[in-house]
C-alpha positions in Angstrom: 198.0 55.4 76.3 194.9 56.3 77.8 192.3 59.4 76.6 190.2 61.1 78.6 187.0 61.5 77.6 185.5 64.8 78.4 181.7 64.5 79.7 179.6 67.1 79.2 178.5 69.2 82.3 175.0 69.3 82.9 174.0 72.6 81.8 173.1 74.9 85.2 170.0 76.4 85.1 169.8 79.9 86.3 167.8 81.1 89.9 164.7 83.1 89.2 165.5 86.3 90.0 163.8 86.9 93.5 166.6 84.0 94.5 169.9 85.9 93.3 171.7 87.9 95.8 173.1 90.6 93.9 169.8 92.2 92.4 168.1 90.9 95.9 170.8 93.2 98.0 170.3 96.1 95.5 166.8 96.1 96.2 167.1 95.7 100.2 169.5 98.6 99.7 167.2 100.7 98.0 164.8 99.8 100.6 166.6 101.2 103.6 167.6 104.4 101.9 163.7 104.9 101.0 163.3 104.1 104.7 165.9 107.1 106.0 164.7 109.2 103.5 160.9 108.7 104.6 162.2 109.5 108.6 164.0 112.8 107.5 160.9 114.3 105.0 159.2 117.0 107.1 156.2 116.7 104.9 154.0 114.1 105.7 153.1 112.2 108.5 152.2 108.9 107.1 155.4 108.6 105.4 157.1 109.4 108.9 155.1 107.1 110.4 156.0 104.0 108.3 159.8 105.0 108.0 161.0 102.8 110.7 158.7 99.8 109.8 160.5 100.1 105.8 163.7 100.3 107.6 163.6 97.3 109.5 161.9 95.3 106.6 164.9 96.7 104.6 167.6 95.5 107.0 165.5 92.0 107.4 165.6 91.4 103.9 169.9 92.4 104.1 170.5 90.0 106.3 168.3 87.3 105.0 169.5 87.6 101.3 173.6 88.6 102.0 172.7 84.3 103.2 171.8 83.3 99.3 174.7 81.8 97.2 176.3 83.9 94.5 
């Protein structure tokens, strides 16, 4: 009769959190809706002016971080 011996699993240590995908694709989110939001304000310019450059950093960052592990 044999027993198995159980070895203990070397404990995982957890990704900082600018390497974890969920929190990462919340803020990319967040990031294109301040982006739409900034393109559709009729009060300033500047934030008109910057909308598309947040919205493509936004969608850059989506597509780069959806790519992390779970």
């Amino acid at each position: 009769m044999t027993h198995l011996i159980e070895t203990p699993r070397p404990s995982r240590q957890k990704r900082p959190f600018f390497l974890r995908r969920g929190p990462m694709e919340n803020i990319a989110t967040a990031l294109i809706a301040v982006g739409f939001l900034m393109l559709f304000q009729p009060f300033l310019l500047v934030l008109y002016t910057y909308s598309l450059v947040t919205l493509l950093a936004g969608t850059a960052m989506f597509i780069i971080v959806s790519k992390f592990p779970e």
